[in-house]
C-alpha positions as CSV (number, residue, x, y, z in Angstrom):
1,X,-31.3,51.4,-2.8
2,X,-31.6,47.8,-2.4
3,X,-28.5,46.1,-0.3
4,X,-26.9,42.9,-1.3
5,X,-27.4,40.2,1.2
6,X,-24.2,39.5,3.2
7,X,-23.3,35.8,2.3
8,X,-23.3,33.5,5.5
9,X,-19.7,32.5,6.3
10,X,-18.7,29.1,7.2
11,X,-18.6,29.3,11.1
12,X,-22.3,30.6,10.7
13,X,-23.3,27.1,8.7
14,X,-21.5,25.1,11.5
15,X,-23.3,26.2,14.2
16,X,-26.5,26.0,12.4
17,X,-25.5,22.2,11.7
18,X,-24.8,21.9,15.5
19,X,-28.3,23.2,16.5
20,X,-29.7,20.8,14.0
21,X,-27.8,17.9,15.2
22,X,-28.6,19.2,19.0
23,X,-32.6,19.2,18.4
24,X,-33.6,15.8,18.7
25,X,-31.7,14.4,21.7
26,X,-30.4,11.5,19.9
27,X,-30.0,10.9,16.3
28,X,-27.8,8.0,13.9
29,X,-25.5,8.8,11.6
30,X,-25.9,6.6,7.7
31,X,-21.9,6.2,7.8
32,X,-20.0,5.3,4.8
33,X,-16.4,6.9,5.8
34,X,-16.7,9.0,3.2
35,X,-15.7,12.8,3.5
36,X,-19.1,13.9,4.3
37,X,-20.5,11.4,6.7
38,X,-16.9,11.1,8.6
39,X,-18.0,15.1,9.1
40,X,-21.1,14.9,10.0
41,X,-20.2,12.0,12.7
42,X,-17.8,14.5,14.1
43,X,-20.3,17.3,14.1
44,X,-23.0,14.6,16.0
45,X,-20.4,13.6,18.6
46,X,-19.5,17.3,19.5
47,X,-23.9,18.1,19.7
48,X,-24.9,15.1,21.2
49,X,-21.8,13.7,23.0
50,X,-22.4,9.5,23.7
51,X,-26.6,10.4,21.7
52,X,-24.9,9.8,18.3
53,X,-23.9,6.9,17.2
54,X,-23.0,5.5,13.3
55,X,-24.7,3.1,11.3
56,X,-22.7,0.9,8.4
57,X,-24.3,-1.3,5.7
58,X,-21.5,-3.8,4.8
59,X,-22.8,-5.0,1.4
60,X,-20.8,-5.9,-1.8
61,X,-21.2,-2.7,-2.7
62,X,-18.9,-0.9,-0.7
63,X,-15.0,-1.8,-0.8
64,X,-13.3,-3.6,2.1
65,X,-10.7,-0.9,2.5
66,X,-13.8,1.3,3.2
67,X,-15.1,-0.5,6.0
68,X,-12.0,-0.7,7.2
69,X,-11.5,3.3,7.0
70,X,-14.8,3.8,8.4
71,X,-13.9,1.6,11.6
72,X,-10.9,3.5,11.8
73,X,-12.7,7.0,11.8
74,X,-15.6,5.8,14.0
75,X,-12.6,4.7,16.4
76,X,-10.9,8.1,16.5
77,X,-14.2,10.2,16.9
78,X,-14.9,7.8,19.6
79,X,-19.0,7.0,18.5
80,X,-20.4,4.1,19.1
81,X,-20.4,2.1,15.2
82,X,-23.0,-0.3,14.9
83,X,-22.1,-2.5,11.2
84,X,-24.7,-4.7,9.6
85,X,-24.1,-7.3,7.0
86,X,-25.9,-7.2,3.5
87,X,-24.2,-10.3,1.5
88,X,-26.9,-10.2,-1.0
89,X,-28.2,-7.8,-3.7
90,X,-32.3,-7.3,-4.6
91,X,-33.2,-7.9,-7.7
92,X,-34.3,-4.6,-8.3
93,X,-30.4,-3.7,-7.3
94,X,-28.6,-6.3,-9.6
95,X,-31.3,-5.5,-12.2
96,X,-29.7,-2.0,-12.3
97,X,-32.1,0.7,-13.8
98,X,-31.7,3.9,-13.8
99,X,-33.3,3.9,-10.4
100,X,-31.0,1.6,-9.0
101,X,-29.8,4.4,-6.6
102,X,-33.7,4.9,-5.5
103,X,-34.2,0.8,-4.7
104,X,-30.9,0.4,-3.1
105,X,-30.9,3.3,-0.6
106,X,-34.6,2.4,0.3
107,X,-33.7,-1.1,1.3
108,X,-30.8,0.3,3.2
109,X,-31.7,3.1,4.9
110,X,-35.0,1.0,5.8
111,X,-32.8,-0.9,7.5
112,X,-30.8,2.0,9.2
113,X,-33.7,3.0,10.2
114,X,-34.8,-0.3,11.9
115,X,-31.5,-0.6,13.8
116,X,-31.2,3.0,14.8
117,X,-35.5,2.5,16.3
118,X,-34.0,-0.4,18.4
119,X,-31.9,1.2,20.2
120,X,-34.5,4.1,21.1
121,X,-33.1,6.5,18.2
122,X,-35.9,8.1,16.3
123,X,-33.6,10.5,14.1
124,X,-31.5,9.3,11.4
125,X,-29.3,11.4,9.4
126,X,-27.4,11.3,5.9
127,X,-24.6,12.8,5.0
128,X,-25.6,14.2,1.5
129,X,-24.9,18.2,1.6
130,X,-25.4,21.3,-0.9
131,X,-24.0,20.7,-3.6
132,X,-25.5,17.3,-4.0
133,X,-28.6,18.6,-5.7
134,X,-26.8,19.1,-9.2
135,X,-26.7,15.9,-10.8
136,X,-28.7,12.9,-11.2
137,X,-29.6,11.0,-7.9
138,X,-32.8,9.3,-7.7
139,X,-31.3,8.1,-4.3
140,X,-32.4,11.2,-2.4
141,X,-36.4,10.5,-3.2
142,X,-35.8,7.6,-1.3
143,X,-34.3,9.5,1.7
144,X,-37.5,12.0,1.5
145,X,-40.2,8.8,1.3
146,X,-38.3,7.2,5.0
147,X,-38.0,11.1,6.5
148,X,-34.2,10.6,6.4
149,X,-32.5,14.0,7.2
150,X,-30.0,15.5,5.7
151,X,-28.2,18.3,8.2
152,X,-25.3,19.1,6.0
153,X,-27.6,20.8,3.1
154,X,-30.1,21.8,5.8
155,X,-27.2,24.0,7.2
156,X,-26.2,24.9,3.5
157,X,-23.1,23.4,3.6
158,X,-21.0,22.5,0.6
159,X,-18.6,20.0,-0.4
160,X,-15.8,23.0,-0.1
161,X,-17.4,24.1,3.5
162,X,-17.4,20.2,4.6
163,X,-13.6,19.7,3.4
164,X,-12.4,22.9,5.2
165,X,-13.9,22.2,8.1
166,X,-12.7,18.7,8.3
167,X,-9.4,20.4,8.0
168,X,-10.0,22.8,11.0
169,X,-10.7,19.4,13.0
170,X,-8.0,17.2,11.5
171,X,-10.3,14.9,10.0
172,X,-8.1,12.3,8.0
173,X,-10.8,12.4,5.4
174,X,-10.6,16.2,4.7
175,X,-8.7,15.4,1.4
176,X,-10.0,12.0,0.8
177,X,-10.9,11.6,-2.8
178,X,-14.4,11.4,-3.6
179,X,-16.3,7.9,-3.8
180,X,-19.1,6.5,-4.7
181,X,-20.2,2.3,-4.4
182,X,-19.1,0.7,-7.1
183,X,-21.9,-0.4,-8.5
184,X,-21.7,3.2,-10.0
185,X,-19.0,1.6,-12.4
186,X,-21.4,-0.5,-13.9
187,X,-23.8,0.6,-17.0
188,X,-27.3,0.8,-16.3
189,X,-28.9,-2.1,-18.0
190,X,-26.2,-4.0,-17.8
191,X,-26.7,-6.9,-14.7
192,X,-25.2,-6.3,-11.1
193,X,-23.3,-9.5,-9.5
194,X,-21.4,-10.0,-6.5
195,X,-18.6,-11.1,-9.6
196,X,-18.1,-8.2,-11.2
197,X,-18.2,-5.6,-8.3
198,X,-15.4,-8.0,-6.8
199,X,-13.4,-7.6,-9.7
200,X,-14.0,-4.0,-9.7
201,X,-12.8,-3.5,-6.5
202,X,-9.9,-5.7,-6.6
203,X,-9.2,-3.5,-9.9
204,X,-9.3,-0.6,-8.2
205,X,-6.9,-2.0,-5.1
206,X,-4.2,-2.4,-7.8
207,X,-4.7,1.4,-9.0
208,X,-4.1,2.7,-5.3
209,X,-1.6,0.4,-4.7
210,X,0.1,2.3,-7.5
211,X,0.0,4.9,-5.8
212,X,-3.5,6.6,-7.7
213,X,-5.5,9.0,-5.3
214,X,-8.5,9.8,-7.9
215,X,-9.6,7.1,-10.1
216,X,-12.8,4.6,-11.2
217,X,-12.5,1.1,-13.0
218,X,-15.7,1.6,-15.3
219,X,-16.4,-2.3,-15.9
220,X,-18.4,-2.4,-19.5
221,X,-18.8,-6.4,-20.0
222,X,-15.4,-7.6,-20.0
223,X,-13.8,-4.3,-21.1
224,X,-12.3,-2.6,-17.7
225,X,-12.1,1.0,-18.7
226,X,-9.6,3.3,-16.5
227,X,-10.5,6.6,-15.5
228,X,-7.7,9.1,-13.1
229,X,-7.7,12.6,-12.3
230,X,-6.6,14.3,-14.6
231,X,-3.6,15.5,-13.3
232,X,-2.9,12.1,-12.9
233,X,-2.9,10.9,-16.2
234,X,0.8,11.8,-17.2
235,X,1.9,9.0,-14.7
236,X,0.7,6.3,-17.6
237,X,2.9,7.4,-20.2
238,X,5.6,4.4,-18.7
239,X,5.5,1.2,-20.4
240,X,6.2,-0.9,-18.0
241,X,3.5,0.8,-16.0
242,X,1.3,-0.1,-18.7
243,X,2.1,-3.9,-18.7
244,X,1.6,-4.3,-15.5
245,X,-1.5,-2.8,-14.5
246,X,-3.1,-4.5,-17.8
247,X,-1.6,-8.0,-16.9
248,X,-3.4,-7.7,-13.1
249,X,-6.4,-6.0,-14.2
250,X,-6.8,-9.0,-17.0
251,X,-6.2,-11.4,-14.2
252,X,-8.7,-10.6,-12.3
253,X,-11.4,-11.7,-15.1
254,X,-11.3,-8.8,-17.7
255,X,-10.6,-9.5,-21.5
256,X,-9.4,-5.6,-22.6
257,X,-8.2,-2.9,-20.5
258,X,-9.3,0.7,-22.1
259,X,-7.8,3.9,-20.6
260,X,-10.4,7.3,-20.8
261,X,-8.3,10.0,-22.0
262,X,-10.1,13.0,-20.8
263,X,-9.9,11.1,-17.0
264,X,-11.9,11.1,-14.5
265,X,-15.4,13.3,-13.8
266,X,-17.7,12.8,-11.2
267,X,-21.2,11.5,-13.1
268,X,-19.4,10.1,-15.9
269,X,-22.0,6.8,-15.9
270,X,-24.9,9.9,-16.0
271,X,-23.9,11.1,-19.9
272,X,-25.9,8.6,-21.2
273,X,-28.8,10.7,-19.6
274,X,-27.7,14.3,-21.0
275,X,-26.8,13.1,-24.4
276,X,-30.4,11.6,-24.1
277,X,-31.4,14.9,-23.1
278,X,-29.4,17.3,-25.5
């Protein structure tokens, strides 16, 4: 009679990840301060001690109030946090095909890589895990062609695993919404500039500073379209609300604010690919 096999708790996956992290003597961590990297930078501190350290790409791509988070969590975990300026976009970034996660993660992880070689670190690691294999990211081909590792899926961790955990070790970022750069709120096809993704994220600062946890300011042209958790959505149906949020989104360059009623979803940029598909 065949047995069915016993599924591999979460303390099992950890201290897989540890003995991962442990093997090479030294590794560097591709650190956005995202849930999963902020995770895996814990995880590298407590198997390597003062061998890990974290690597950021500040780029227009990713928010200041990340960077800031991400100095704040590299300063609690106590690694070392090396941050390297990107002010420009390549063309085949800003030209932004449906590859655009493929070009942009080869130019900066080759650059990860470069720093992390001259400090004598031969290992680097992202922080993409399990669950990461279900929708559309030409991004991880890139980290395969550099021999970019990826601990958290090698340990066969999921997002769930990596939020409890965090939880266990007080992570401030165990219940940090997910994110993603914000080029991601940009069409494919349509042109990347340091313009619009600065009035995407200053968009985006006026939903949190409303008080939004889960949201994405999908920029189409100059049509800013709103997108909350769905639980979230009630909170719009106040006028004044309204008003407001439309004046300061408008001021920041946008003719229309649209709000999508069904809210948020992770991939929503990828439908274009399964209607395609279907």
């Amino acid at each position: 009679m065949m047995t069915e096999k016993k599924e591999e708790n979460i303390d099992e996956k950890y201290r897989r990840l540890l003995h991962i992290l442990a093997a090479p003597g030294k590794g560097a961590v591709a650190f956005s301060g995202g849930v999963d990297s902020s995770f895996l930078c814990h995880a590298a501190v407590a198997a390597l001690g003062t061998g890990a350290i974290a690597i950021t790409i500040v780029s227009p791509m990713l928010p200041k109030s990340e960077i800031q988070g991400a100095r704040l969590i590299a300063g609690k975990l106590g690694i070392e946090h090396v941050l390297i300026e990107e002010a420009t976009l390549d063309e085949e970034v800003a030209a932004n095909p449906k590859e655009r996660c493929y070009f942009c993660k080869k130019r900066e992880f080759g650059t990860i890589l470069a720093a992390a070689k001259e400090r004598g670190i031969p290992t680097v690691w992202d922080g993409s895990n399990l669950d990461d294999l279900g929708d559309y990211r030409p991004g991880l081909q890139a980290l395969e062609e550099l021999h970019i590792q990826s601990p958290l899926r090698e340990a066969g961790l999921t997002k769930a695993d990596i939020r409890e955990l965090s939880r266990r070790f007080d992570l401030p970022t165990w219940d940090k919404p997910a994110f993603a750069c914000l080029a991601s709120r940009i069409p494919y096809g349509e042109r990347i500039d340091t313009e619009k993704l600065a009035r995407i994220e200053k968009a985006e600062d006026t939903l949190r500073a409303w008080g939004f946890r889960q949201f994405r300011v999908r920029a189409h042209e100059q049509i800013a379209r709103i997108e909350v958790a769905p639980e979230e959505r009630r909170r719009f149906f106040d006028e004044a609300m309204l008003d407001r949020i439309s004046q300061a989104i408008k001021s920041y360059g946008f003719l229309y604010v649209a709000f999508e009623l069904e809210g948020y979803a992770m991939g929503n940029m990828n439908r274009v690919f399964q209607k395609q598909e279907g």
